[in-house]
N, C-alpha and C positions, 0 to 999 in steps of 0.2 A: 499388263506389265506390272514386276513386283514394285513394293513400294522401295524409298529408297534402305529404312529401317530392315529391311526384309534381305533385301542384297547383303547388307552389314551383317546380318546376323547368320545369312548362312558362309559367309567369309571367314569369320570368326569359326566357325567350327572346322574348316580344313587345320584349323593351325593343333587339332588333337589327330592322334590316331583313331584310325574307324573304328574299333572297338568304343572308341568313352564319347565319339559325337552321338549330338542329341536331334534326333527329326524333328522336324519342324510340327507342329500342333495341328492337328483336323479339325480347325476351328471352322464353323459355316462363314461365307464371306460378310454375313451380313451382320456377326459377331464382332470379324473383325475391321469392318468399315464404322465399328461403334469404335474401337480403339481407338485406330486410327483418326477418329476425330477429335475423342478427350485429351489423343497426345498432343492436338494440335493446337484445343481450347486454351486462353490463357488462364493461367493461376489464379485462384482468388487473391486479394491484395492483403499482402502479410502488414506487420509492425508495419516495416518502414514505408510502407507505399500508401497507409492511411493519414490525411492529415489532420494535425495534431493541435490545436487553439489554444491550448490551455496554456497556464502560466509551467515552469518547471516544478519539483516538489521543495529545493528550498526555496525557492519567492513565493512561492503560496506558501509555505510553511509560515513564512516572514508576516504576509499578510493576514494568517490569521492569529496569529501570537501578536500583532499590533490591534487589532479587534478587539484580543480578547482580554490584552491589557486597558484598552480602550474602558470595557466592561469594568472593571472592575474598580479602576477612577472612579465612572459616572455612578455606580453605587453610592462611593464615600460623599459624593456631594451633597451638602443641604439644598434642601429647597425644590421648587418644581423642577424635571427633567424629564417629562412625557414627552415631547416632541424627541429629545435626542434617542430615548430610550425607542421609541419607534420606529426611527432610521436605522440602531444599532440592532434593534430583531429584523429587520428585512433581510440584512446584510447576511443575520445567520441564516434565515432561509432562505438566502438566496444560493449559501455556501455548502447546505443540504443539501439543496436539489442536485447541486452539479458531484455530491459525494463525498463531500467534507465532514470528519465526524473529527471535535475537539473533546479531548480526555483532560480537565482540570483533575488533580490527584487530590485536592487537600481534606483533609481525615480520612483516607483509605489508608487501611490496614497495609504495612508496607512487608515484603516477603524478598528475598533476596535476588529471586527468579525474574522478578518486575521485568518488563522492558523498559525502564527507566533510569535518567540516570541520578544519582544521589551525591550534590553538592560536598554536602557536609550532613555530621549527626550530631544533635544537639542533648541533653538529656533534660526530661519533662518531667516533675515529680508526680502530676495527675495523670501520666499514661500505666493502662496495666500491658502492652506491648506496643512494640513499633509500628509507632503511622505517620505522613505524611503529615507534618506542621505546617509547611511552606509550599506552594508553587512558584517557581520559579520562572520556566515556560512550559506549556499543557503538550501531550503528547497530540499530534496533530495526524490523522487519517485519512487517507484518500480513496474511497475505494476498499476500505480494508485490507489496505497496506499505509505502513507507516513512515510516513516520510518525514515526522520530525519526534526523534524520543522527547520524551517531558524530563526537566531537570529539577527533581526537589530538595527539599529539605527535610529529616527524617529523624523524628522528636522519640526518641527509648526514656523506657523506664527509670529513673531516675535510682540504683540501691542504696545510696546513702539516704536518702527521703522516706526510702520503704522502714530501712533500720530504724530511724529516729522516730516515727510515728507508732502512736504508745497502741 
């Protein structure tokens, strides 16, 4: 007995004139009882059918632009900060492993191309081109996609400074 795919397909070809139908394939049966089986395998499981733990990309964005303000407090502090400083590197390796890469911009050479965005531009008389003076928040990566652009601050060369210096 044909399969039911098989009835369908030669049904569809009454609906041409005999000259432009197409015979059916001299496949061996045992070709096409392999078909016949993939047609019936189910799919592997796309996007939506895997599930997904992780935070979205702006709450992780959130969380790690809170870290890494975190960071840069505990710098400024005087005095011992080993213990905190310990928990605050976990945290980043813990944020590698899962694929988190944080881009702080400040003194990279700034080009217009950046994927970044640029607050404001300040003029710096000790710059001899445009570079990032400020980070604002760090370009934040997941996977090698970017789910949170970095916002700086972008320190030019100062012409009136150039002028007046003998």
């Amino acid at each position: 007995m044909a399969s039911p795919s098989a009835v369908w397909a030669r049904l569809r070809q009454l609906r041409y004139p005999r000259e432009f139908r197409i015979r059916a394939a001299a496949w061996p049966d045992d070709v096409l009882a392999a078909f016949e089986r993939a047609l019936r395998a189910e799919p592997p499981p796309g996007p939506a059918d895997v599930r997904d733990d992780t935070l979205p990309g702006p709450s992780l964005a959130d969380v790690v632009t809170s870290i890494w303000r975190l960071e840069r407090r505990l710098r400024r502090l005087p005095g011992e900060t080993r213990t905190l400083t310990r928990h605050l590197e976990a945290a980043w390796d813990a944020l590698a492993q899962a694929g988190v890469k944080i881009q702080d911009h400040l003194g990279d050479p700034f080009d217009p191309g950046l994927s970044i965005k640029v607050l404001s531009y300040q003029p710096a008389p000790d710059l001899d081109r445009d570079r990032v003076v400020e980070t604002i928040r760090p370009s934040v990566h997941l996977n090698d996609h970017v789910i949170q652009r970095g916002e700086v601050i972008v320190g030019t060369p100062d012409p009136v400074a150039k002028e007046a210096a003998p």
